[in-house]
MIVO-262055 format. One record per residue (C-alpha): residue number from 1; z, y, x. Coordinates in nm, 3 decimals. Last residue first. Layout:
N
@mivex = NUM, w = Z, v = Y, u = X $
...
//
This chain:
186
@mivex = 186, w = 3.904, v = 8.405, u = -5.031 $
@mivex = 185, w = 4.021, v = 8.115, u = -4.809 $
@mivex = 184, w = 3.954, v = 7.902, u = -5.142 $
@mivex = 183, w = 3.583, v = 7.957, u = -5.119 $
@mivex = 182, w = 3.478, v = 8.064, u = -5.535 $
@mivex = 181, w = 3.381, v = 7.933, u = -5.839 $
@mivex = 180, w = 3.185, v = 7.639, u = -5.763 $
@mivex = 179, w = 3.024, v = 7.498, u = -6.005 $
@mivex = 178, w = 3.145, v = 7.159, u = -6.229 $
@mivex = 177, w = 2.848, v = 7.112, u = -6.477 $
@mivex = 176, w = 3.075, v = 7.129, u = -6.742 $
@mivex = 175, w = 3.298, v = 7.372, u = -6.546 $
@mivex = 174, w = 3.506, v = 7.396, u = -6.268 $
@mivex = 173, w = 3.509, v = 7.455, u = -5.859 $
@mivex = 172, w = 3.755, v = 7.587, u = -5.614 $
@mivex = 171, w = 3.612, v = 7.545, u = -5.241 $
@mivex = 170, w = 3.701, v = 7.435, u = -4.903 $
@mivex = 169, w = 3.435, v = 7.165, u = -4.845 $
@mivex = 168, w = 3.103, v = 7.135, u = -4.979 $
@mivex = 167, w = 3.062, v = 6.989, u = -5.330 $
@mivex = 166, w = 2.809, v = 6.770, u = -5.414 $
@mivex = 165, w = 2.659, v = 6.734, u = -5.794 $
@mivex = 164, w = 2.767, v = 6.639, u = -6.157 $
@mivex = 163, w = 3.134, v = 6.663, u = -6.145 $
@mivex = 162, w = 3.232, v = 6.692, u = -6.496 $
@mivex = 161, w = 3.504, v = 6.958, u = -6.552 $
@mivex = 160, w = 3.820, v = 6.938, u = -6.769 $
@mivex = 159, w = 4.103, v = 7.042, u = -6.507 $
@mivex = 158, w = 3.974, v = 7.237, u = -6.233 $
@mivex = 157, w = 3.845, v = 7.085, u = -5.951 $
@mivex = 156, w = 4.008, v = 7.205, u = -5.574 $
@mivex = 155, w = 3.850, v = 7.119, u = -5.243 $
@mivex = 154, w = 4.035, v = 7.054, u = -4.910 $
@mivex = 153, w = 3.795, v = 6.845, u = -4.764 $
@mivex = 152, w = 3.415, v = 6.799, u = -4.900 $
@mivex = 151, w = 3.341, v = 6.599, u = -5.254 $
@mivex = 150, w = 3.047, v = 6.452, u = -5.234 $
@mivex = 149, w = 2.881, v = 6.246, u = -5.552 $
@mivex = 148, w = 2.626, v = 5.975, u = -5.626 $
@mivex = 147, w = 2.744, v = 5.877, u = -5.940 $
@mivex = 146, w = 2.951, v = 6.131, u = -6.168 $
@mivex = 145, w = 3.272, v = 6.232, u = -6.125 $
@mivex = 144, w = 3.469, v = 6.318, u = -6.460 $
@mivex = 143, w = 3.797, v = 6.541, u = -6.461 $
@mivex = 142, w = 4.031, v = 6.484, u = -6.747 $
@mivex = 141, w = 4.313, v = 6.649, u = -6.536 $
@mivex = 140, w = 4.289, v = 6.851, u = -6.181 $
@mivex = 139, w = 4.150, v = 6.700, u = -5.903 $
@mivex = 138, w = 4.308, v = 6.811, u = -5.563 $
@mivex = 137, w = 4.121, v = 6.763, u = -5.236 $
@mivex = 136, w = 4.358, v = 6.680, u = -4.930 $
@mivex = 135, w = 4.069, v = 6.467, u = -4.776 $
@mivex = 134, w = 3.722, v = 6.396, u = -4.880 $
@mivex = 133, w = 3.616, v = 6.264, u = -5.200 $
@mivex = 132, w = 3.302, v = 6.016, u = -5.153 $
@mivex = 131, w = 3.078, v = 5.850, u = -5.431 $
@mivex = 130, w = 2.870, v = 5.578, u = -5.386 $
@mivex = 129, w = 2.557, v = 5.537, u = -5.593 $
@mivex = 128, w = 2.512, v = 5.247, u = -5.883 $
@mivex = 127, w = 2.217, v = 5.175, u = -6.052 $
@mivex = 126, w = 2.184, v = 5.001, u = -6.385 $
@mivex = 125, w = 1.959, v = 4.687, u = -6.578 $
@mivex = 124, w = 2.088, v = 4.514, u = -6.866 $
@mivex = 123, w = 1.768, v = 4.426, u = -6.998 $
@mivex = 122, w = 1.830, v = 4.684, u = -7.269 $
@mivex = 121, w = 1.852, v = 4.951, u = -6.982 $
@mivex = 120, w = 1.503, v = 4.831, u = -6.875 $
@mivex = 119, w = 1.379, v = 4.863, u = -7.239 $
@mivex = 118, w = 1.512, v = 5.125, u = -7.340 $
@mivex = 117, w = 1.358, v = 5.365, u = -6.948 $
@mivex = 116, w = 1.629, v = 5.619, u = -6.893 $
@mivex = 115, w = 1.771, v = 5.412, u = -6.666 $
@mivex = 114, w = 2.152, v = 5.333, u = -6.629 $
@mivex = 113, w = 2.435, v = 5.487, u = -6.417 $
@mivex = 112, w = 2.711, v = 5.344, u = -6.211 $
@mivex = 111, w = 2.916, v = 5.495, u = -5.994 $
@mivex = 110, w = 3.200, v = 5.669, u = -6.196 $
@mivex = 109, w = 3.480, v = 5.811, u = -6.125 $
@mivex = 108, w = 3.697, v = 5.915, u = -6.397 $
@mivex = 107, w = 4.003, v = 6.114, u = -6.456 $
@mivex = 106, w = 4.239, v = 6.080, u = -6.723 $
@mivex = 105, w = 4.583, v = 6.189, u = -6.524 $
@mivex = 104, w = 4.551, v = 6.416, u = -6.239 $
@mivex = 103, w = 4.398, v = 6.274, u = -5.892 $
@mivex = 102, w = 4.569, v = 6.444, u = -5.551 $
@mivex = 101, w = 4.444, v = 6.345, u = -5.201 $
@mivex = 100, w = 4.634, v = 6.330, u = -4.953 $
@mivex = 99, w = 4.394, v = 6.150, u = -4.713 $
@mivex = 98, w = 4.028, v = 6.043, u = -4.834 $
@mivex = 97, w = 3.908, v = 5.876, u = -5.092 $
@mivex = 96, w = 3.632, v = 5.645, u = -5.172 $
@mivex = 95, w = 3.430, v = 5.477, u = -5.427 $
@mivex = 94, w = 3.156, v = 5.228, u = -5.312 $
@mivex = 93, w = 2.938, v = 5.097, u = -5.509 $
@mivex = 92, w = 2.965, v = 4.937, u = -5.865 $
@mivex = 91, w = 3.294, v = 5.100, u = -5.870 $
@mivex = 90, w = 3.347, v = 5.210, u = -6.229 $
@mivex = 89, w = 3.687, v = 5.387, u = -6.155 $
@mivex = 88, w = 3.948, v = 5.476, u = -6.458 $
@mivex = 87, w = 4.245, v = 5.666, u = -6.419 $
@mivex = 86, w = 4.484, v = 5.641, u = -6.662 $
@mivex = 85, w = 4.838, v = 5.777, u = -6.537 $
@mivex = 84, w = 4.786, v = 5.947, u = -6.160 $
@mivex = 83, w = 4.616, v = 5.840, u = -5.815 $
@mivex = 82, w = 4.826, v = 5.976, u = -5.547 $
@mivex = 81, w = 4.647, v = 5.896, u = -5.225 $
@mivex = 80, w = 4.893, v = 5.952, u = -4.903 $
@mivex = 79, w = 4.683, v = 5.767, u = -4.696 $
@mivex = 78, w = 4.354, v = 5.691, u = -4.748 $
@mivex = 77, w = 4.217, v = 5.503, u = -5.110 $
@mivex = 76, w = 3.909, v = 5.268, u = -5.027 $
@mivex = 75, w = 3.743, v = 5.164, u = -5.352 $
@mivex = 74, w = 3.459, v = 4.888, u = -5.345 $
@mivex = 73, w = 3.685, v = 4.577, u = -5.380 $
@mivex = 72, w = 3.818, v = 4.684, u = -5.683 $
@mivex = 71, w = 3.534, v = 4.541, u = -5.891 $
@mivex = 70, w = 3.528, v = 4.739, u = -6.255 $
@mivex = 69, w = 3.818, v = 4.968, u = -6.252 $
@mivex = 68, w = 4.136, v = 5.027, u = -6.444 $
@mivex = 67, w = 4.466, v = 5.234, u = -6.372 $
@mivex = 66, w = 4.750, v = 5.227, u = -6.642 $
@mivex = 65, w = 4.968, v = 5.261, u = -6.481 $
@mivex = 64, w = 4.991, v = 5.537, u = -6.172 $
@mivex = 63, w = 4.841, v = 5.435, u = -5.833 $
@mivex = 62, w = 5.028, v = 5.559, u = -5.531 $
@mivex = 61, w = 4.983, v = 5.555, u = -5.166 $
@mivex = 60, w = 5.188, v = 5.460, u = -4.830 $
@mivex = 59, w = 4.956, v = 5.326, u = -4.509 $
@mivex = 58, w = 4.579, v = 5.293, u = -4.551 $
@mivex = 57, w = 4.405, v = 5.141, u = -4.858 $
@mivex = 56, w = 4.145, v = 4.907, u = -4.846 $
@mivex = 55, w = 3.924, v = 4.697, u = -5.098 $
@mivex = 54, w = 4.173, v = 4.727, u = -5.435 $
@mivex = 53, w = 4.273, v = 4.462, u = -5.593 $
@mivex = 52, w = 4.493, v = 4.295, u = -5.417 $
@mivex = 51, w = 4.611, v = 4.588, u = -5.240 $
@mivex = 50, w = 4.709, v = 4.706, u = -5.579 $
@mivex = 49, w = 4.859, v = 4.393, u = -5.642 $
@mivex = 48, w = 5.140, v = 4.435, u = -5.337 $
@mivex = 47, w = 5.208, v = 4.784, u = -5.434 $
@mivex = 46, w = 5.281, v = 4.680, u = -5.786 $
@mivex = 45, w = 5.477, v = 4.442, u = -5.699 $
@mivex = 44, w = 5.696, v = 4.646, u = -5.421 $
@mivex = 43, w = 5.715, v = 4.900, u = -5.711 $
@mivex = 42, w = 5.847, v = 4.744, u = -5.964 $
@mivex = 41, w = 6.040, v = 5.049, u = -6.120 $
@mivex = 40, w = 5.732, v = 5.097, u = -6.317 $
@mivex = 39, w = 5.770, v = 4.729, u = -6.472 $
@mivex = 38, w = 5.433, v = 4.543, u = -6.440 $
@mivex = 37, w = 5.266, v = 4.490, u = -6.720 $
@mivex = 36, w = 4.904, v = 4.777, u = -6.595 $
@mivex = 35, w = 4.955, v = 4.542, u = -6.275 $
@mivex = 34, w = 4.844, v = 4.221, u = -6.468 $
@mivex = 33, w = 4.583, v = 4.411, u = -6.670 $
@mivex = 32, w = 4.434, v = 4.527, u = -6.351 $
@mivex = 31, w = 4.401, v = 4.194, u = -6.233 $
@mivex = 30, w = 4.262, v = 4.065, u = -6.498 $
@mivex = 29, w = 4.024, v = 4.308, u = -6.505 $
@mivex = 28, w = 3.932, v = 4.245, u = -6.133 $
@mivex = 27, w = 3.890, v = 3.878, u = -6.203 $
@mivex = 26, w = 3.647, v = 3.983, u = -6.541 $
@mivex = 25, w = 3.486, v = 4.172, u = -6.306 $
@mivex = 24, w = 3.419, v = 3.931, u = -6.052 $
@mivex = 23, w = 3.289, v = 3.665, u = -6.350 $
@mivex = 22, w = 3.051, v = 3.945, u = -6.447 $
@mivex = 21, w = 2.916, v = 4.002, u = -6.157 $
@mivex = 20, w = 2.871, v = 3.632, u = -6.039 $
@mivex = 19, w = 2.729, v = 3.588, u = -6.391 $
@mivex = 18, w = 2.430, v = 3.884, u = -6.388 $
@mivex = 17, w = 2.420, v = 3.964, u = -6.775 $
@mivex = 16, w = 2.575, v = 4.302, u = -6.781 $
@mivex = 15, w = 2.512, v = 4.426, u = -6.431 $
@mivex = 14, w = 2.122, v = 4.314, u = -6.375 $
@mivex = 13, w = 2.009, v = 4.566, u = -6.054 $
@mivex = 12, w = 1.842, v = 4.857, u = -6.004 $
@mivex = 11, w = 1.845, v = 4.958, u = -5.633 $
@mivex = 10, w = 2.128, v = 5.186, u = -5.516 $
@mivex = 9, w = 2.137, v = 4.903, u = -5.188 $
@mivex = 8, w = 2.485, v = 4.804, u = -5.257 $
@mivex = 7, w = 2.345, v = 4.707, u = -5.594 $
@mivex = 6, w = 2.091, v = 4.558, u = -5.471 $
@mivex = 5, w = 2.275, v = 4.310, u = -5.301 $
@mivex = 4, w = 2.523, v = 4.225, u = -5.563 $
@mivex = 3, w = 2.223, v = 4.143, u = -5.791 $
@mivex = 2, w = 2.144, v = 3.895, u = -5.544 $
@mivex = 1, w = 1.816, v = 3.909, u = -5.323 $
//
């Protein structure tokens, strides 16, 4: 089994000294730094590398420079997507987001992990566990997801908080561990 492969299965797998994985990222980062010198008014470029890079993307959707992520090909962005200024996505598995969705500047999404175990996370060793934000959800600034995450539809994340665990649907959550705070039809 490749490193890819497990990987995509959550298993641990060699990140750091794996060379098909670290030849892809070093594309990707190319990539990235390509579109981070584009002009901002050049935005048939831009949209054209961003597809590039990224694995899908459905009709119209922004991504602010500078923007950075590990693989591209594991982030789907939905329609509508606004991704703002610095936004960083470690997409060792599969990072997606739904319709209209809102992402302040500095926020980070990140799938990969390593083990608690030195000598295993010496070996280069890490796990990686999708993470899903649902539709019309609004992430407010220097907000960090961690792997493995839900975020249901409509949600709101204050500015500042790390998203450690799921959050259901039609709620305003914060804090460092992000909690909810209360359903936003209250």
């Amino acid at each position: 089994m490749t490193e890819k492969e497990k990987a995509a299965l959550g298993m641990l797998y060699n990140a750091n000294y794996d060379t098909d994985l670290k030849e892809e990222r070093l594309d990707c980062q190319e990539l990235c730094a390509e579109y981070n010198r584009l002009m901002p008014k050049e935005l048939e470029k831009r949209t054209e590398l961003m597809k590039r890079i990224l694995g899908k993307t459905e009709g119209e959707f922004t991504v602010e420079q500078p923007f950075f992520c590990d693989y591209g090909y594991n982030i789907e962005v939905g329609e509508r997507c606004f991704l703002n200024y610095n936004c960083t996505i470690l997409d060792g598995a599969k990072v997606t987001f739904g319709h209209d969705v809102f992402v302040a500047p500095n926020c980070s999404f990140y799938t990969a992990g390593h083990p608690f175990d030195i000598k295993q996370r010496n070996e280069g060793l890490e796990y990686a566990y999708p993470i899903h934000i649902g539709s019309n959800v609004w992430i407010g600034g220097n907000v960090t997801v961690l792997p493995g995450v839900s975020v249901g539809d409509g949600t709101v994340i204050a500015a500042g908080s790390v998203v450690t665990k799921d959050l259901p649907a039609g709620v305003l959550a914060a804090g460092n561990p992000c909690k909810i705070i209360r359903m936003l039809s209250e």
